[in-house]
C-alpha positions in Angstrom: 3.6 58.8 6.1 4.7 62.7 7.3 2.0 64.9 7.7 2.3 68.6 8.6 0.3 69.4 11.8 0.1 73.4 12.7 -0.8 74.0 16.6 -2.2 76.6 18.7 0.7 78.5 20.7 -0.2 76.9 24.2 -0.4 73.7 23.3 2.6 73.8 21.0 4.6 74.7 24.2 2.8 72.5 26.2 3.9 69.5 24.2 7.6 70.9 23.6 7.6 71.2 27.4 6.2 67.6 27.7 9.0 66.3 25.6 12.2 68.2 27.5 11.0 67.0 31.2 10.2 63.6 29.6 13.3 63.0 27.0 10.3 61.7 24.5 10.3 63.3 21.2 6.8 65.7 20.3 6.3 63.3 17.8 5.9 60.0 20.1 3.8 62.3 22.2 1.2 63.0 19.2 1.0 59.6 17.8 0.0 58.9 21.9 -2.8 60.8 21.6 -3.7 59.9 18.4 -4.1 56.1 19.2 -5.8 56.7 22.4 -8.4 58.8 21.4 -8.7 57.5 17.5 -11.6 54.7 18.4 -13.6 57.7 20.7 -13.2 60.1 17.2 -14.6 57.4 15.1 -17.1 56.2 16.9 -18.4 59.7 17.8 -18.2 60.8 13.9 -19.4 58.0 12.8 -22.8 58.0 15.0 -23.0 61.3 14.2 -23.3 60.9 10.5 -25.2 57.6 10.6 -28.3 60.0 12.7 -27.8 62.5 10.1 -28.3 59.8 7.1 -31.3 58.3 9.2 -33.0 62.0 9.6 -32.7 62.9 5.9 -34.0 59.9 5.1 -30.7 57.9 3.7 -30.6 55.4 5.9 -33.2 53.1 8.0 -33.8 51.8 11.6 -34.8 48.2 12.8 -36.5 47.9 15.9 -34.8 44.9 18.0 -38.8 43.0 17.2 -38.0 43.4 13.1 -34.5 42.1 13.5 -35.5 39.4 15.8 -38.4 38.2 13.7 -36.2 38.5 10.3 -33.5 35.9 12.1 -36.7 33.6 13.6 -35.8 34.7 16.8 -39.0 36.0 18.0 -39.9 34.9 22.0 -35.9 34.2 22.6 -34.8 37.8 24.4 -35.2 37.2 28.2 -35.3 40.4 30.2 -34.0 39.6 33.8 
């Protein structure tokens, strides 16, 4: 899949710099920091909007006592 990508000046020269020192292409240097920070983005987003569905209302909570009762695990959690 291509995708277009438009970057600010300094970090545009930044990577190309990156690339001549290294011999690595501005491409391999992108999809780097892509997968490296991909699981961060979505777990981030994803938290973010899961609050925002449980303060309008869209989505509920279950204390760890609710869940544990729903499975018949009540009494079972040792706290050490």
């Amino acid at each position: 899949m291509s995708v277009s990508l438009r970057l600010p000046e300094d970090l545009s020269q930044r990577l190309s710099s990156l690339a001549a020192q290294t011999g690595r292409s501005k491409t391999f240097y992108m999809l780097e920091a892509i997968k490296q920070h991909i699981d961060e983005l979505e777990d981030l987003y994803l938290a973010e909007q899961r609050l925002l569905d449980v303060r309008a209302g869209r989505s509920k909570t279950h204390s760890l006592d609710d869940v544990e009762r729903s499975l018949g695990l009540e009494g079972t959690t040792e706290v050490k």
